[in-house]
N, C-alpha and C positions, 0 to 999 in steps of 0.2 A: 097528294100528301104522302111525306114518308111513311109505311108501315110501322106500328107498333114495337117494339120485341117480343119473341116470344119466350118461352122455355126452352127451347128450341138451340138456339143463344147461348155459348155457355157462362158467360157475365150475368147471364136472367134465369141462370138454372132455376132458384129456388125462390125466386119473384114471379107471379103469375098475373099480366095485368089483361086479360078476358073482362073482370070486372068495369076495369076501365071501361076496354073496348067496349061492352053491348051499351053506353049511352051516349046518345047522341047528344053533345055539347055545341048550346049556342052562343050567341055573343054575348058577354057581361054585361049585366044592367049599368045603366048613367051613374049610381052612387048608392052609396052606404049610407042607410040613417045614423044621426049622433052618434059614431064611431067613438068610442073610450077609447083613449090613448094614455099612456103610462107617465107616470110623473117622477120624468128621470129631467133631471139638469143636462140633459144636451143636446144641440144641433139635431133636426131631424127631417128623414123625409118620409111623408104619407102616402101610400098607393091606397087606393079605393078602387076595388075588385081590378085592380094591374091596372090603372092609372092614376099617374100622380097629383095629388090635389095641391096645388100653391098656396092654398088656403090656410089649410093647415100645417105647411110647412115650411120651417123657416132656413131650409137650405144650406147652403154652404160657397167659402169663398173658391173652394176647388173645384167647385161642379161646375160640369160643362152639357152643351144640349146633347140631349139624347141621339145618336145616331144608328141605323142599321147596320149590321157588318155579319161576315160568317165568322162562324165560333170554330174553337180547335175542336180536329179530329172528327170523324164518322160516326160517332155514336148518334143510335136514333132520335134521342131525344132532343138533342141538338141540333139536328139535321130540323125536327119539328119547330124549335124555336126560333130555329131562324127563316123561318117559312113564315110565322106569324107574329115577332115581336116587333109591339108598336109602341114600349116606353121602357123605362128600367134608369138606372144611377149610373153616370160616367163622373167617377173624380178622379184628378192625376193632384197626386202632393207632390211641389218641387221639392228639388233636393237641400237637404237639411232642414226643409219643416216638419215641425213637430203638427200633425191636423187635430190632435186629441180627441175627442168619441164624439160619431154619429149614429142616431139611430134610422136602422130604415123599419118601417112598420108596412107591414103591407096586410090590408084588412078586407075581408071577403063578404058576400051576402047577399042573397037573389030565392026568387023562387022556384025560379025554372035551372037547369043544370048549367052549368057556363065553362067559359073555359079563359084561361090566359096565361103569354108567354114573357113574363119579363127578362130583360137581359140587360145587366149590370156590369162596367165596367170598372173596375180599382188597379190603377197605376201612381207605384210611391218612387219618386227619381230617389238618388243616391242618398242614403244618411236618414231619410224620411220613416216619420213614425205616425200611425193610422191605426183608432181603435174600431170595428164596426160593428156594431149589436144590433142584430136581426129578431123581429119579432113575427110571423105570421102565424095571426088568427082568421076565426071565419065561422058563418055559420052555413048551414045549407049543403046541397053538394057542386060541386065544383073543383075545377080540376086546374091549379096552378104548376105550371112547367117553367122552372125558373135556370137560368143559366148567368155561371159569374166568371168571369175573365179575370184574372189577377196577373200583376206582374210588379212583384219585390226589387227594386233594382239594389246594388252591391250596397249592404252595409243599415239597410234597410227594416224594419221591424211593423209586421201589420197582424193585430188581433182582432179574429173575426168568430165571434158568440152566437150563434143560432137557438130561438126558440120557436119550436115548429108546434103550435097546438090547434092547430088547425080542425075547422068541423068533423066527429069520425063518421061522417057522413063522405066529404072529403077524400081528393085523389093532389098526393103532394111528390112529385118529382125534381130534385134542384140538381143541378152539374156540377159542381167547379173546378175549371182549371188553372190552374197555379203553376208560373214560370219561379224561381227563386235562386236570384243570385248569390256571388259569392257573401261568406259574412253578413246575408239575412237570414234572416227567421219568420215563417207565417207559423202562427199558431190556429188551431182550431179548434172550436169544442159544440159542437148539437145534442142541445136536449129537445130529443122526440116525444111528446104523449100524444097527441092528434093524429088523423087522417084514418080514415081505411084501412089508402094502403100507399106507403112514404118510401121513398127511394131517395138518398142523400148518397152521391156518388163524387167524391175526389180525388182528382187526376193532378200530382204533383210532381215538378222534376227540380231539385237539384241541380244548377247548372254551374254553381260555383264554387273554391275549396271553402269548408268551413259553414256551409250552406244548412240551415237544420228546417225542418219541418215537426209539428205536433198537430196530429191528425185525431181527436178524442171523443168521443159521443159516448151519452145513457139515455137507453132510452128505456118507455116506463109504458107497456100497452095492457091492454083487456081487452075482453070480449073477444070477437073475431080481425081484430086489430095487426096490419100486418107493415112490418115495419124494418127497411133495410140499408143497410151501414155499409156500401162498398167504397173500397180505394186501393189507387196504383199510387208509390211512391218510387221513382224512379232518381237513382243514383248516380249522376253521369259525372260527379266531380268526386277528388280522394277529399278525408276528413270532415264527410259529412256525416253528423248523427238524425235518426228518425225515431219517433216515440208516437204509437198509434194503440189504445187503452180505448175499450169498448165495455160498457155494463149496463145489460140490461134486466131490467123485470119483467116477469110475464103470469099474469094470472087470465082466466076462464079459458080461451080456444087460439091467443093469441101466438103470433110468430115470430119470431125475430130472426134475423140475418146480418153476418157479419162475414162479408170475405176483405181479405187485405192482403197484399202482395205488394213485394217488393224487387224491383228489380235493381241487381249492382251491377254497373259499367266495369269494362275489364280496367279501366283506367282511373276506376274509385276503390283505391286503396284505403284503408284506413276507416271502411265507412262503419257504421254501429247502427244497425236499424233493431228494431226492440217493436212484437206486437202482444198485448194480454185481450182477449175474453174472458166477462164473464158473466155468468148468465143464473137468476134466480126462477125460477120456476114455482108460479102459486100451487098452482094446477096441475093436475095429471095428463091434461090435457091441451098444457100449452108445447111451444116445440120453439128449438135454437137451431138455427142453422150456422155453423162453423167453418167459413174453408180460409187456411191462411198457405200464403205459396213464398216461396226464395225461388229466386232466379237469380243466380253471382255466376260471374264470370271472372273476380278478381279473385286473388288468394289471400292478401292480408285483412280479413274484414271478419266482425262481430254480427252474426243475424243473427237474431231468436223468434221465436213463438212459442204461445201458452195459450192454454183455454180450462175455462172449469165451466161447468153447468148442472144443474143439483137445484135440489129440494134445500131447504132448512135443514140444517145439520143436527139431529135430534140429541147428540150430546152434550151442543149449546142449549139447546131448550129446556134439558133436563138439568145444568147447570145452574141455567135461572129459577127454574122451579124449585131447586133444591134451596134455595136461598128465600124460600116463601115469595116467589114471584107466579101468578096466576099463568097457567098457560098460554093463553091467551095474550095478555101483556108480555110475557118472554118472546112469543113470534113478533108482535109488534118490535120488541125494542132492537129487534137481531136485524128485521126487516130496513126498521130506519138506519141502523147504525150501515147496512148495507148504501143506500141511498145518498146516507149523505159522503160516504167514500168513491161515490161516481163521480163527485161533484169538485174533488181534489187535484184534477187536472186543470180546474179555471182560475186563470192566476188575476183576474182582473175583478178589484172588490163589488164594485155598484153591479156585473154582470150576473156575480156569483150571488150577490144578496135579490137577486131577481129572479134566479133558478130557486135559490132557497125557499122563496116566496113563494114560488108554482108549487114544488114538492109537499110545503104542507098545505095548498089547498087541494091537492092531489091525494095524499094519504085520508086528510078529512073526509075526501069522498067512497074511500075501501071498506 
């Protein structure tokens, strides 16, 4: 079996997975009792603890059977899932279908610890437009390692919605890597509250003029909740723009991480890559991990980065106060109004009315 990463690692600096390591993960129980599934109008497919149940799912005219294959690049965890994945989604949309929204739901729960490797394929031919809304729940602990293969062909358009609320019992690790030609666009957006401890890592290249990427996550933890946001956005074609906005909250012991890097080809002229952090802090004892990197090699190109991280701004608070708003209520409303501008990067309605949903049963619970 491939080794773990460690810290060691400099991609794992400020990820520690020991926790992981010390349990030993057997094999997923046969099923999931009466699984709740969401009551959204579209096409879906169900995993029950990483495998797909027909039962409840009513598929698609693009899906194809599941096959084994190795994933891009060396990273370990990849290396892991391709050692053991024995189910996951392959759809290819030909060129100039419209596939409109599937959900994939993948639902966990066992008594003893378990473990499983899905791996998903999404290929959209030319012209092709694919919305995919990801949901993994779970209860228990258990350790899903999911890996996703994408590939945009020229002209192309695919949005993909993550909601990660997994057991914080839970060890949630996903890959994705994303080919994206010219005159497509992958959008992306993960809202994290579950797991332990969550690694969502995308590996994206640019291979066409005109080619854009939106790489976006908020993520919302407590307690000892450790939760992290890496990605490579690589630039190998001129007039491409990238846009990568991270915000998270962090109350009691919790950690967040955010590194993002971008790399420009000497022969991506024109490119506009754009990254922000930012990070709320309940606690005095929560912590943000920050690293953003440029790597250009062209000379006509626009890169930025930004980062903020902070407490409640006490002169907004006092603000509200001053205007007979109880203290208390002024933190809430600075809080949500933080919250719901995490959530401004999700350009797609019934996705966004779904995070909306989680968020206030999430605040109902602080």
């Amino acid at each position: 079996m491939v080794a773990l990463p460690t810290r060691k690692l400099e991609a794992w600096r400020y990820t520690d997975l020991r926790p992981l390591s010390a349990i030993s993960f057997g094999e997923p129980p046969a099923a999931v009792a009466s699984p709740d599934l969401p009551d959204l109008p579209f096409s879906r497919f169900v995993f029950l603890n990483g495998t797909l149940n027909a039962a409840l799912s009513t598929g698609s005219v693009y899906a194809k059977p599941f096959t084994p294959a190795e994933g891009h690049g060396t990273q370990p965890m990849v290396l892991i899932n391709a050692d053991y994945a024995q189910d996951g989604i392959n759809i290819e949309v030909p060129a100039g279908q419209d596939a409109g929204e599937l959900l994939l739901i993948s639902k966990a729960d066992g008594v003893t610890p378990f473990a499983f490797h899905p791996r998903h394929r999404i290929k959209l031919g030319q012209g092709a437009t694919f919305t995919l809304i990801e949901l993994d729940q779970g209860e228990g602990i258990y350790w899903q390692n999911a890996v996703f293969e994408v590939e945009v062909a020229m002209g192309a358009k695919f949005q993909h919605f993550r909601l990660q609320e997994e057991s914080v019992e839970a060890f949630n690790t996903t890959t994705i890597h994303a080919d994206i030609a010219g005159d497509a666009s992958y959008e992306h957006f993960t809202l994290t509250l579950g797991s332990k401890i969550s690694r969502t890592e995308i590996d994206a290249n640019l291979l066409g003029q005109n080619a854009l990427a939106h790489l976006n996550a908020a993520q919302l933890l407590g307690g000892t909740q450790h939760g992290d946001f890496t990605t490579i956005i690589r630039h190998k074609a001129p007039n491409c723009p990238s846009r990568q906005t991270v915000k998270s909250v962090l109350a009691g012991r919790a950690r967040g991480v955010f590194q993002g890097k971008i790399e420009v080809d000497q022969i991506a002229h024109k490119t506009d890559g754009y990254q922000m952090s930012q990070a709320l802090l309940l606690s005095p004892e929560a912590e943000m991990d920050i690293k953003p990197e440029l790597q250009i090699f062209a000379d006509d190109v626009k890169c930025s980065h930004g980062a903020t991280i902070g407490a409640l701004d006490e002169e907004q608070v006092f603000y509200l106060r001053s205007r007979g708003i109880p203290e208390a209520d002024a933190r809430q409303i600075l809080i949500r109004a933080f919250l719901e501008e995490a959530l401004e990067p999700v350009t797609h309605d019934a996705s966004k009315a779904l995070f909306e949903e989680v968020l206030e049963s999430w605040w109902s619970k602080q």
